[in-house]
N, C-alpha and C positions, 0 to 999 in steps of 0.2 A: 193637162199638158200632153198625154199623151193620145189624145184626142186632137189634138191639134197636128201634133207629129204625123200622124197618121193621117189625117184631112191634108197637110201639106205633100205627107209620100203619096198623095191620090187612093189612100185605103178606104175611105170613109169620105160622104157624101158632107156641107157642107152644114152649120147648125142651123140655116135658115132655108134648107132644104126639105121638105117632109118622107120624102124616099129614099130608102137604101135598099142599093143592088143587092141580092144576095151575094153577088163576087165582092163585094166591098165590106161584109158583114164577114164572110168568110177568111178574105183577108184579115183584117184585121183580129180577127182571132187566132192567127198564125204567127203573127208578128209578134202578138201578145204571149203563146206558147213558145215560141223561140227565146224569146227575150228571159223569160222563165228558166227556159232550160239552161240557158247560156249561163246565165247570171244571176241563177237561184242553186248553186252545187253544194253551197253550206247552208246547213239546216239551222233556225233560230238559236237551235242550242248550242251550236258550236260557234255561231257569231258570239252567243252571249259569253261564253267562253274563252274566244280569243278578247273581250272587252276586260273582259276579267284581270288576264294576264298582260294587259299593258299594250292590247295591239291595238295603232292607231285605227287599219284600214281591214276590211272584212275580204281574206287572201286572196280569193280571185281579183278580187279589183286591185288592190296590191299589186298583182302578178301584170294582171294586162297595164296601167300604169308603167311599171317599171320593167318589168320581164318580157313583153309580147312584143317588143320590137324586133328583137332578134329570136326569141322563141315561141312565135305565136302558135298556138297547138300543140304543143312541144317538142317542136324544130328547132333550128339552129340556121338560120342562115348565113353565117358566119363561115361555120365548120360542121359540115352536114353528118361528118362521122361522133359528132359530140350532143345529138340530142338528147332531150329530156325523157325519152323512151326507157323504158327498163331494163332493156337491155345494151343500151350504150351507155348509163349511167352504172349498171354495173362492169362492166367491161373498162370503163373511165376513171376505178373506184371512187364513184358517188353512188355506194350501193345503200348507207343509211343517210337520214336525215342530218346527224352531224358531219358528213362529209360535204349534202350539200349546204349546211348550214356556212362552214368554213369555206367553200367557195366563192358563197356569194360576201360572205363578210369583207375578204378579204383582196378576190379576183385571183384570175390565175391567164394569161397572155392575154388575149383583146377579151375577155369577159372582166369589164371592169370589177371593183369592190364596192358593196354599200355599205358595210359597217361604219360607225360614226367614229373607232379610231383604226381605219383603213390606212394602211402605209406599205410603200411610199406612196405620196399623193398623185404620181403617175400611175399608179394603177388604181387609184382609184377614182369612181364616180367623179364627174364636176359638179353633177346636180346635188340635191337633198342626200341627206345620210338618211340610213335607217335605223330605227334602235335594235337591241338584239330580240326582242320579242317580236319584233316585226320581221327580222330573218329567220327567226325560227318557223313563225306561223308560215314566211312562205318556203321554206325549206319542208316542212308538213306539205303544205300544199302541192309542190311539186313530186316530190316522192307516193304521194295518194293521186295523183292526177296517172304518172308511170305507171304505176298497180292495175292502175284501170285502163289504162292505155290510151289515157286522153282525148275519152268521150263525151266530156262535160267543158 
């Protein structure tokens, strides 16, 4: 499949092909270490650990899913003085993970709530609820993502 991805993005030369450009080898190995880097930030063991604890989805994908519309990188395009930065999350106090745990539960002005009993129903989500283990893992994930300053 991802051979194909790659043959369709023009990275990689066709399977009834016998040649491949070096720029097409090359590529394709960059695509492939990008894709890694992107969306390889939790280690087996902490996947296997958030499985453990009742989380559907493995946090980054969680995050871009549900989070990265209005915070993709840890922005805010919303309210640009409210990113997910370490220093506006503490300055906002969402300086622990139970702070932002409790904001995403339950929303707070246009950042809707995902918890599954979020009230009033105008503040929260239309879409899917999330359970609390899956706001926790991404309340982790975004407080470690701040830390690092949202290099992954």
């Amino acid at each position: 499949m991802l051979h194909q991805f790659l043959w369709m993005a023009g990275l990689t030369s066709s399977d009834n092909e016998t040649s491949r450009e070096p720029f097409s080898v090359l590529a394709s190995m960059l695509v492939v270490g990008a894709c890694t880097a992107v969306f390889g930030c939790c280690t087996p063991y902490l996947a296997a650990a958030h499985a453990a604890e009742g989380v559907t989805e493995e946090p980054s994908i969680l995050f871009q899913r549900t989070c990265a519309g209005c915070h993709a990188g840890g922005g805010n395009i919303l309210q640009p003085n409210s990113t997910l930065f370490a220093k506006d999350l503490d300055r906002n106090g969402m300086a622990n993970v139970e702070n932002i745990f409790q904001i995403t539960y339950s929303g707070k002005g246009r950042m809707p709530g995902y918890g599954e009993k979020c009230a009033p129903r105008g503040q929260c989500t239309f879409g899917p609820r999330l359970s609390d283990s899956d706001i926790r893992a991404l309340a982790e994930f975004v407080r470690l993502q701040a830390d690092q300053g949202w290099t992954k």
